[in-house]
C-alpha positions in Angstrom: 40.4 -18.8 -31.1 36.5 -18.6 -31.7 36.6 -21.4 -28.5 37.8 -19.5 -26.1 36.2 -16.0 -27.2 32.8 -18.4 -26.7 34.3 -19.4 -23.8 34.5 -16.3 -22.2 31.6 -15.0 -23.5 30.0 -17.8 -21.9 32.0 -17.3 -18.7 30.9 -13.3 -18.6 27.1 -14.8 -19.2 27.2 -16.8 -16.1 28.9 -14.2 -14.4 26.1 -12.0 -15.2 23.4 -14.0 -14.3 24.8 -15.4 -11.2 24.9 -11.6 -10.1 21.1 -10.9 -10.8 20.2 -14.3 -9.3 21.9 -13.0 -5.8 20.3 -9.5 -6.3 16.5 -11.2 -6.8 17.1 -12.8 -3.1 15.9 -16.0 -4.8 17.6 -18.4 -2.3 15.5 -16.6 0.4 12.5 -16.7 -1.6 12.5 -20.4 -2.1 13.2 -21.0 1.4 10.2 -18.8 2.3 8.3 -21.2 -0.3 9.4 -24.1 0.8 7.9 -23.2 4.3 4.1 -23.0 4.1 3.5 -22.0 8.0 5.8 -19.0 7.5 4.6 -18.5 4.0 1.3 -17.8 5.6 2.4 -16.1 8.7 4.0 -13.4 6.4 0.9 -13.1 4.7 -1.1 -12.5 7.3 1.2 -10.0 9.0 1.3 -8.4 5.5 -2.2 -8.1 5.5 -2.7 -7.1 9.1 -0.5 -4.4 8.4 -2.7 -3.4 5.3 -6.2 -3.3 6.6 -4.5 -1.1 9.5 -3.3 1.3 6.7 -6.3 1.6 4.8 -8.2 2.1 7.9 -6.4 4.8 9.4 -5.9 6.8 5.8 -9.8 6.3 5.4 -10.3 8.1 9.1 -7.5 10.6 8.0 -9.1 11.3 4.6 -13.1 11.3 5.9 -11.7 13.9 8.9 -10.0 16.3 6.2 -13.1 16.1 3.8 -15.4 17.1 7.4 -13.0 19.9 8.0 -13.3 21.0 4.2 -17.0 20.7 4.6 -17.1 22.8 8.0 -15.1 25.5 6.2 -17.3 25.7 3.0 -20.3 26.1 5.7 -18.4 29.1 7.5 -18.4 30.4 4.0 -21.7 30.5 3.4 -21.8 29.8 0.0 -25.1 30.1 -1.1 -26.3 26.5 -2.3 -23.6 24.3 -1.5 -23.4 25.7 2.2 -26.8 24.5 2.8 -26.3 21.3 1.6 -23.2 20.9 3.4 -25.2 21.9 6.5 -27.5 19.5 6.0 -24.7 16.8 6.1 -22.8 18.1 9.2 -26.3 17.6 10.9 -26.6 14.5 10.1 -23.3 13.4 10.4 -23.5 14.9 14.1 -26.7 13.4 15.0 -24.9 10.3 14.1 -21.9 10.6 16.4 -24.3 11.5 19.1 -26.5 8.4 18.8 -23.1 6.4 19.1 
């Protein structure tokens, strides 16, 4: 009796782990290891894709924070909107250099 309860046990184990080992992909995961010019072309893609990302959300974010800026200016707070000023200058003289 206590054999085939550890049997089955054993047998629902397996089972188990066989079903987590197909969920983790790890077949395709090896393969991808086991090929170092597409291991490295996925990489770079990957971090293509990245630097793209970052680059774009920095433009997005430093455009919003400009805007922000502008506004407080239009608002004329008394010693931030100056200083604010004084940025929007000199971040427009530097677009107009360019």
């Amino acid at each position: 009796m206590t054999d085939e309860k550890t049997f089955r046990e054993l047998s629902q184990k397996i089972d188990e782990l066989s079903v987590r080992i197909e969920k983790l992909n790890l077949s395709e995961y090896l393969e991808v290891l086991r090929n170092p010019k597409r291991l490295l072309y996925i990489n770079f893609i990957g971090g293509i894709a990245r630097g793209f990302g970052t680059a774009i959300g920095f433009t997005l974010l430093g455009a919003f924070v400009i805007y922000l800026l502008q506004r407080m200016v239009v608002l004329r707070l008394p010693i931030i909107g100056t200083f604010i000023a004084d940025i929007i200058k000199i971040v427009q003289k530097q677009l107009s250099i360019r």
